[in-house]
Backbone as CSV, one residue per row, in Angstrom:
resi,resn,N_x,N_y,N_z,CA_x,CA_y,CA_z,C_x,C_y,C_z
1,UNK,43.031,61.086,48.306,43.054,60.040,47.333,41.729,59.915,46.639
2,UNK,42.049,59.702,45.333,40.468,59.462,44.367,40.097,57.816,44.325
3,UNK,38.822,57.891,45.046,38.562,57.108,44.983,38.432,55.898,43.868
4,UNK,38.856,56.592,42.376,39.109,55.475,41.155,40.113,55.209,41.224
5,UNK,41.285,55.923,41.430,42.276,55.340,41.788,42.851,54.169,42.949
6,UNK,41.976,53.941,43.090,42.321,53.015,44.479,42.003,51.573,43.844
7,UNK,42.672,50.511,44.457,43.078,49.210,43.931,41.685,48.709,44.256
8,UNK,41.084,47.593,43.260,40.329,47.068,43.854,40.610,45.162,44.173
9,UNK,40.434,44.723,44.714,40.941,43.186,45.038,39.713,42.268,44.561
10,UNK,39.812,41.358,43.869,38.376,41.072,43.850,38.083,39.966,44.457
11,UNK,37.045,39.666,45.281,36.522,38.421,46.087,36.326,37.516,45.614
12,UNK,36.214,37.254,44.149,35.834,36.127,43.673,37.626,35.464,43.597
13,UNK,38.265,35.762,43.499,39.392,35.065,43.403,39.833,34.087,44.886
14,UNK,39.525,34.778,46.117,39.470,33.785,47.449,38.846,32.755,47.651
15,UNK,37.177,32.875,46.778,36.703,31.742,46.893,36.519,30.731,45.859
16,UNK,37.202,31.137,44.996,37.817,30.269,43.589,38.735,29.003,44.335
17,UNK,39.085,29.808,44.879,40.748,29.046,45.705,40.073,28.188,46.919
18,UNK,39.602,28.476,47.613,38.747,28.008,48.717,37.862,26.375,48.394
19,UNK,37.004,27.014,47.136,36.128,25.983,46.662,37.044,24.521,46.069
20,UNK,38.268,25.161,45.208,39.423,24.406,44.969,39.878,23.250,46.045
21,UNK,40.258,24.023,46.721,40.736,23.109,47.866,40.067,21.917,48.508
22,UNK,38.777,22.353,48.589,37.420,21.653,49.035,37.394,20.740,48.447
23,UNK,37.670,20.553,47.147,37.293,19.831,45.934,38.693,19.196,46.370
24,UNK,39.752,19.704,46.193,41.109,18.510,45.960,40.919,17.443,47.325
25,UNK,40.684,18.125,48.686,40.557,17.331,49.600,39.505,16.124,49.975
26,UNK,37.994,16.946,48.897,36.924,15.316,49.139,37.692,14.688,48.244
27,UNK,38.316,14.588,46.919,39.040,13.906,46.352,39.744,12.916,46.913
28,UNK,40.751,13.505,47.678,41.844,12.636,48.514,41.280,11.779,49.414
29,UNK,40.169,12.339,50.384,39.795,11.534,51.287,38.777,10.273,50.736
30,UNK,38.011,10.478,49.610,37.305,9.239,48.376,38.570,8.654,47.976
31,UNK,39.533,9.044,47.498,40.560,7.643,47.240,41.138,7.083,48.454
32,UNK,41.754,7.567,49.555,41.677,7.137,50.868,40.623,6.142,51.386
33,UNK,39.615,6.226,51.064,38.479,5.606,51.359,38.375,4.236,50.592
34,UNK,38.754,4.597,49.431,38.618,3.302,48.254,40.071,2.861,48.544
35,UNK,40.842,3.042,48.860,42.026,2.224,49.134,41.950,1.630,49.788
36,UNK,41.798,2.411,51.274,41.565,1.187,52.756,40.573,0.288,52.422
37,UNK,38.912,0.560,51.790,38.141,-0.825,51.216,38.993,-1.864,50.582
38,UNK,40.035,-1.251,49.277,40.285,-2.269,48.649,41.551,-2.911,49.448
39,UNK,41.912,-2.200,50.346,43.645,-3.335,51.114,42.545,-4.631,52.037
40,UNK,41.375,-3.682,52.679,40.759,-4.710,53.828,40.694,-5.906,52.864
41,UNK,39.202,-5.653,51.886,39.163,-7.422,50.843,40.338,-7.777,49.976
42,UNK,41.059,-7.194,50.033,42.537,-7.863,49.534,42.822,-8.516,50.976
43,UNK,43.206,-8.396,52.042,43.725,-9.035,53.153,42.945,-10.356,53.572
44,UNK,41.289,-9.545,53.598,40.247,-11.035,53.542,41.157,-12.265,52.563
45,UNK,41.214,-11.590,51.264,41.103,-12.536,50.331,42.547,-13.276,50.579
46,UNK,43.162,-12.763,51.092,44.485,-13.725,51.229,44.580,-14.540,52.462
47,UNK,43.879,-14.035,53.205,43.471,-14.674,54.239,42.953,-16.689,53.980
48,UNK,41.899,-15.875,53.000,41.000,-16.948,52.580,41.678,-18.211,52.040
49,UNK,42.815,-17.539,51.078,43.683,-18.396,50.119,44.996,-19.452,51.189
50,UNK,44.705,-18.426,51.979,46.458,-18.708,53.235,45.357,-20.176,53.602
51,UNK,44.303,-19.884,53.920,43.466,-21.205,55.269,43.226,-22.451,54.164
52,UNK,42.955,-21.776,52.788,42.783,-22.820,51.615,43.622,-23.937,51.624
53,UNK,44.895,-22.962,51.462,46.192,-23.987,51.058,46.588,-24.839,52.214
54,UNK,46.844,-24.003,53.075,47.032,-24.622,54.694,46.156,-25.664,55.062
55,UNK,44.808,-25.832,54.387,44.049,-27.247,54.018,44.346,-28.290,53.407
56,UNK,44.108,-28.072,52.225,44.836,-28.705,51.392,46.158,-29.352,51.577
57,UNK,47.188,-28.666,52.276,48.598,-29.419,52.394,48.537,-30.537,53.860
58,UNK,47.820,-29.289,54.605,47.117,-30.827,55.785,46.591,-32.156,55.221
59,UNK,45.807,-31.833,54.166,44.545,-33.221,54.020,45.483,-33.521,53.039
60,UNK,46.738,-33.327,52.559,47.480,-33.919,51.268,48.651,-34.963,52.549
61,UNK,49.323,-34.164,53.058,50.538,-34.646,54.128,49.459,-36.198,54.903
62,UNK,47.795,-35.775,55.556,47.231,-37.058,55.751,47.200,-38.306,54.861
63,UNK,47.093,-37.627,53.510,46.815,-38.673,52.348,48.612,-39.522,52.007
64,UNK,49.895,-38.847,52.259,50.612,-39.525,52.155,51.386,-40.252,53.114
65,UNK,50.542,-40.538,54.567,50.583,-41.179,55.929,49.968,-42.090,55.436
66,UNK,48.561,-42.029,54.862,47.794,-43.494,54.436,48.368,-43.699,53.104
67,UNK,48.986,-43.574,52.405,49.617,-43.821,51.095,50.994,-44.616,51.748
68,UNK,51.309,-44.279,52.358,52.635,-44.981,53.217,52.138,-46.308,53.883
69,UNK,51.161,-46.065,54.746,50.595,-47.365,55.331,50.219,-48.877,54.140
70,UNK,49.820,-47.651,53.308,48.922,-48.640,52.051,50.196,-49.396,51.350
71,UNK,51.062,-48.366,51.169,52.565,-49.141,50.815,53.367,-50.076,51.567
72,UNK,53.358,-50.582,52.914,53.760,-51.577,53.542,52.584,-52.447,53.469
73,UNK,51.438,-52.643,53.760,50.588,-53.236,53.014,50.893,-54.159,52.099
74,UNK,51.345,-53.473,50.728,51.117,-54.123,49.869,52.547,-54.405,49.665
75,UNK,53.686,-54.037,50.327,55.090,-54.373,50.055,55.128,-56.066,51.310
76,UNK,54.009,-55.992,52.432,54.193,-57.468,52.853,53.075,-58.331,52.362
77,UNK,52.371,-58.080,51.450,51.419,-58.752,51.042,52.459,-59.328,49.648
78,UNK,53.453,-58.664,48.704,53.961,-59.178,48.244,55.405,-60.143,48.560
79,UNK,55.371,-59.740,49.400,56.802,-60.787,49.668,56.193,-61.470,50.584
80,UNK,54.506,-61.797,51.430,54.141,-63.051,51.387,53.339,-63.862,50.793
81,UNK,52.931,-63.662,49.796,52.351,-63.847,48.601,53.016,-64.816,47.715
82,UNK,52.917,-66.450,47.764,53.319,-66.898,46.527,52.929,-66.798,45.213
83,UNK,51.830,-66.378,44.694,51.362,-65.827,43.639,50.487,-65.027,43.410
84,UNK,49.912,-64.263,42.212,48.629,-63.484,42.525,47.749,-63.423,43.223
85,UNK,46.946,-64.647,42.406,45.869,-64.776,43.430,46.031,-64.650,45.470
86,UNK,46.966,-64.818,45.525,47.574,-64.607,46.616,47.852,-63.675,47.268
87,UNK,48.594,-62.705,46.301,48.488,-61.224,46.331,47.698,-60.591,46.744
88,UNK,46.527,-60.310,46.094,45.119,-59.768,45.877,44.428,-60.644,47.140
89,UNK,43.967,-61.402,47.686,43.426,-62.091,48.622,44.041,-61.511,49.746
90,UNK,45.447,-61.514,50.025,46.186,-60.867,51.054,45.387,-59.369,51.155
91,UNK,45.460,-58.617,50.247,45.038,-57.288,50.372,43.384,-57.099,50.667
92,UNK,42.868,-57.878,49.772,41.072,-58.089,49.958,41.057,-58.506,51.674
93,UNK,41.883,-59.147,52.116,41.347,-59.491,53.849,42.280,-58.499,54.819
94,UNK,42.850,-57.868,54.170,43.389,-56.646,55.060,42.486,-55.477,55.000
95,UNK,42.208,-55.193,54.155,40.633,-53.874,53.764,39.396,-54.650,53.707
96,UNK,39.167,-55.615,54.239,37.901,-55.775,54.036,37.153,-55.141,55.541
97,UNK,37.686,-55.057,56.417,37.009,-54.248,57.648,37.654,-52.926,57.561
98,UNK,38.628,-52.438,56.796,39.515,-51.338,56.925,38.345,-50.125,57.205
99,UNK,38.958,-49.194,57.812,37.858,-47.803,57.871,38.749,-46.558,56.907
100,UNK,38.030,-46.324,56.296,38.658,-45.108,55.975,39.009,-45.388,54.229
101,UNK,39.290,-46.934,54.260,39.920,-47.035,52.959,38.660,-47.753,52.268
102,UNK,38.373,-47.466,50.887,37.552,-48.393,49.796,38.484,-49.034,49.144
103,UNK,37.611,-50.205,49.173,38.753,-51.164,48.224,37.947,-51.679,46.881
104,UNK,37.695,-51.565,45.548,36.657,-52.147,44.632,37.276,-52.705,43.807
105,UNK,36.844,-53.788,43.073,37.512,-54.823,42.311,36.697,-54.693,40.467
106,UNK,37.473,-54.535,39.643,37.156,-54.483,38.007,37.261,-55.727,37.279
107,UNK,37.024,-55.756,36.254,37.724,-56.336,35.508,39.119,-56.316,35.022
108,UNK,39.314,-55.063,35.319,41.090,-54.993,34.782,41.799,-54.248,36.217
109,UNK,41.128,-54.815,37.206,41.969,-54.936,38.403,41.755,-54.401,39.666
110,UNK,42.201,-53.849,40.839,42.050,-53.620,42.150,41.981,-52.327,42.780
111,UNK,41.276,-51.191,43.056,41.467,-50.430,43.573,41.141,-49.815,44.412
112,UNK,42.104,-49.164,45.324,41.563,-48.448,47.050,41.714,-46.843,46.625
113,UNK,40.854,-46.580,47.566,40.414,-45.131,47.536,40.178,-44.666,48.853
114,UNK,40.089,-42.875,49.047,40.288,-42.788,50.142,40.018,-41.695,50.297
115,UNK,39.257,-40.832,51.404,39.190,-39.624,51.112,39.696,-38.681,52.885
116,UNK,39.958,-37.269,52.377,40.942,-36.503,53.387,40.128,-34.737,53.397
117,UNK,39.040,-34.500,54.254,38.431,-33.831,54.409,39.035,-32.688,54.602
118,UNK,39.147,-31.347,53.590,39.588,-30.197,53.674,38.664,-28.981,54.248
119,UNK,37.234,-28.953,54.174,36.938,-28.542,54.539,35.271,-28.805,54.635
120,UNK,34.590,-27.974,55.161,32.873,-28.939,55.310,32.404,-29.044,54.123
121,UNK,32.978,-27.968,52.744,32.684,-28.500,51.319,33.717,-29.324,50.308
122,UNK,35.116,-29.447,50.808,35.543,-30.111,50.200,35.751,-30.811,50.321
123,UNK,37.116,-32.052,49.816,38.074,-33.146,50.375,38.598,-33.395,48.922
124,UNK,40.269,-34.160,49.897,41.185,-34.346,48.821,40.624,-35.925,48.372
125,UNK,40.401,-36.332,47.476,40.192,-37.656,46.986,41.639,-38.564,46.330
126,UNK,42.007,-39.672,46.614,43.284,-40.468,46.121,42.403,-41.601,46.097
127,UNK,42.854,-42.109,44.941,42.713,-43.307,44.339,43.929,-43.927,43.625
128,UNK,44.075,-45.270,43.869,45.476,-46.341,43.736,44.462,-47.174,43.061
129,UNK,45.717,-47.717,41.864,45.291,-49.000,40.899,46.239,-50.029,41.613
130,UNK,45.888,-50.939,41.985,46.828,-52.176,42.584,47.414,-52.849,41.684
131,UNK,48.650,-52.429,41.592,49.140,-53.856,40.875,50.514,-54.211,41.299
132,UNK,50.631,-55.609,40.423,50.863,-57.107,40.750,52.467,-57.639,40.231
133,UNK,53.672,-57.075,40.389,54.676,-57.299,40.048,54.921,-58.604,39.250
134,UNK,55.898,-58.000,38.158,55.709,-59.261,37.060,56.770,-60.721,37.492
135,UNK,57.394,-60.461,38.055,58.470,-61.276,39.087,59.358,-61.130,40.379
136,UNK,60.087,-61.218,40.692,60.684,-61.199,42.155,62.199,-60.268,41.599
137,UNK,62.229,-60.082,40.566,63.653,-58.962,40.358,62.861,-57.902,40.314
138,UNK,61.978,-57.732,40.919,61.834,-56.113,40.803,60.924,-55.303,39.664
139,UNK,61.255,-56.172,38.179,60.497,-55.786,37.042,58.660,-55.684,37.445
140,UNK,58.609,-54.467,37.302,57.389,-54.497,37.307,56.225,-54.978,36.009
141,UNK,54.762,-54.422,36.386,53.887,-55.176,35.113,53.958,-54.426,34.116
142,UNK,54.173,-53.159,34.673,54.407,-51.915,33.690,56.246,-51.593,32.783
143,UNK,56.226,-52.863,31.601,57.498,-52.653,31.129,58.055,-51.136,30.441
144,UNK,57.046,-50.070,30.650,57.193,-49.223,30.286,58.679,-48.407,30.632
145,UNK,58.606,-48.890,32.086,59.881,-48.127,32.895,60.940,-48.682,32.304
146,UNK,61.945,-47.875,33.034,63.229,-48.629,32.992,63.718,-49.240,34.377
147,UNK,64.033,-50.429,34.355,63.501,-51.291,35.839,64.962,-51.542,36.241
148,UNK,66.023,-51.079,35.898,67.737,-51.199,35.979,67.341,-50.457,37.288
149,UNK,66.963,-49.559,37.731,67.146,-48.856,39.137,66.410,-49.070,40.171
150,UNK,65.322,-49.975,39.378,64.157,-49.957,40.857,64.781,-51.135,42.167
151,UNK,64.898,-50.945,43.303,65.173,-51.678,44.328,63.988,-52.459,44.538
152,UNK,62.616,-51.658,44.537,61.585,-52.556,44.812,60.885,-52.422,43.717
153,UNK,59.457,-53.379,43.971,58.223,-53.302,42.898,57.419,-52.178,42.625
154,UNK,57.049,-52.202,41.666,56.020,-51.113,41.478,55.087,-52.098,41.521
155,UNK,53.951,-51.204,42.904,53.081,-51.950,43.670,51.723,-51.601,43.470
156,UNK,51.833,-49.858,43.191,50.423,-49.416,42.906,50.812,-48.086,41.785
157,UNK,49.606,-47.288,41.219,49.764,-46.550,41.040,48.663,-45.334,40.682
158,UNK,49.180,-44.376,41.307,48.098,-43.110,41.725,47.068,-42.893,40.369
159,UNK,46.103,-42.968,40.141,44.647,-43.004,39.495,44.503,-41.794,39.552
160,UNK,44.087,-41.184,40.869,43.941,-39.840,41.421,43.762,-39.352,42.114
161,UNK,44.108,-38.001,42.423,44.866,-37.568,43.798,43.621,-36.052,43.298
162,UNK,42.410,-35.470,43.721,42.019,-34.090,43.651,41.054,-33.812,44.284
163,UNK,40.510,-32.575,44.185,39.987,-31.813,45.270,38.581,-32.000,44.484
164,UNK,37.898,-32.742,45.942,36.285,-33.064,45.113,35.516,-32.156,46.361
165,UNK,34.219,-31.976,45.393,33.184,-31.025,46.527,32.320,-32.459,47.218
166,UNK,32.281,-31.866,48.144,31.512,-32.971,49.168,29.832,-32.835,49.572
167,UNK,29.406,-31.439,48.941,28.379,-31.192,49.066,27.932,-30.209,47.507
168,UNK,26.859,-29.983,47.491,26.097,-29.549,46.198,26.061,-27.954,46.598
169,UNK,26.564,-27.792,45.443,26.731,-25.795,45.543,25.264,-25.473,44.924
170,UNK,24.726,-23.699,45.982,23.864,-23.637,45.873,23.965,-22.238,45.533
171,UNK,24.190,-21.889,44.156,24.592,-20.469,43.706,23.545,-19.636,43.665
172,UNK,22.145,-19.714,44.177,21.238,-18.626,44.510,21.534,-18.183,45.351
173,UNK,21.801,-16.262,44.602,21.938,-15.759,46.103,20.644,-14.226,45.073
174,UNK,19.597,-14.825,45.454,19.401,-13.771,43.749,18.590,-12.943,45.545
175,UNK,18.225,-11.567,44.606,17.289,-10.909,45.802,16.113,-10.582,45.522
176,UNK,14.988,-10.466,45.910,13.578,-10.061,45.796,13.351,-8.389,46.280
177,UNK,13.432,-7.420,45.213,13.817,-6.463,45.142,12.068,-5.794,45.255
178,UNK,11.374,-6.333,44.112,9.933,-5.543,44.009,9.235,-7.094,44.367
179,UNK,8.628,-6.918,45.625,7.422,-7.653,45.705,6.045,-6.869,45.287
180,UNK,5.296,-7.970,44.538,4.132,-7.981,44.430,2.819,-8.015,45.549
């Protein structure tokens, strides 16, 4: 056999293929890598949101235990109450040692407040305007409604119910990179 005649194979084609492979596989294993990072702080982060809410509906479900209390309150302060002033006096000597509840008085009227700790920076805040039924059928002060259905008075009404910070945010998080 002549040696020109003989096939030649060439080496560069094995490690064409070789280097290839190398390359597709750090590929795969860098997105592998960036996936599992991004599922872990995705899981954190729902985590975070799950303990949020699960706060929040705690310190909300507390706030409508004392919203309930506050409503017999003021449902026997009115049916023993012969008149306003009466009203309001009833309620001023029921909160005046109360814990937990503020009670402050305006010019245009009465209100308790109250707060429901969600977490060491937050809390749910509720605030009630007191008021004073316009007679004994039920009509409240607020003729706005339609008072054909109400069984009882409209006794108070929610001011506001939201999520206040309880402490002062301290958004430095800067870093000291080149000291002098």
């Amino acid at each position: 056999m002549d040696a020109s005649n003989r096939r030649k194979f060439p080496i560069t084609n094995i490690g064409s293929v070789t280097l290839m492979m190398i390359l597709i596989v750090l590929c795969m294993v860098t997105f592998a890598a960036l996936s599992l990072s991004t599922a872990v702080s995705d899981h954190q982060a729902a985590k975070k949101s799950a303990t949020h809410v699960h706060d929040y509906y705690e310190a909300s479900n507390q706030a409508e235990e004392q919203l309930a209390s506050i409503d017999e309150v003021l449902q026997t302060a009115w049916r023993d109450a012969p008149d306003q002033a009466s009203y309001y006096d009833i309620i001023r000597a029921h909160y005046a040692d109360a814990t937990g509840v503020s009670l402050s008085e305006t010019d245009s009227g009465m209100t308790l407040s109250w707060k429901n700790d969600l977490s060491d920076s937050q809390a749910l805040q509720v605030s009630l305007d007191v008021l004073y039924p316009a007679n004994a059928t039920g009509d409240a002060a607020d003729t706005s409604q339609d008072t054909s259905e109400i069984s009882q008075p409209v006794l108070y009404q929610i001011s506001a119910w939201q999520v206040i910070a309880t402490r002062e945010w301290n958004g430095d998080n800067s870093l000291n990179l080149m000291n002098k």
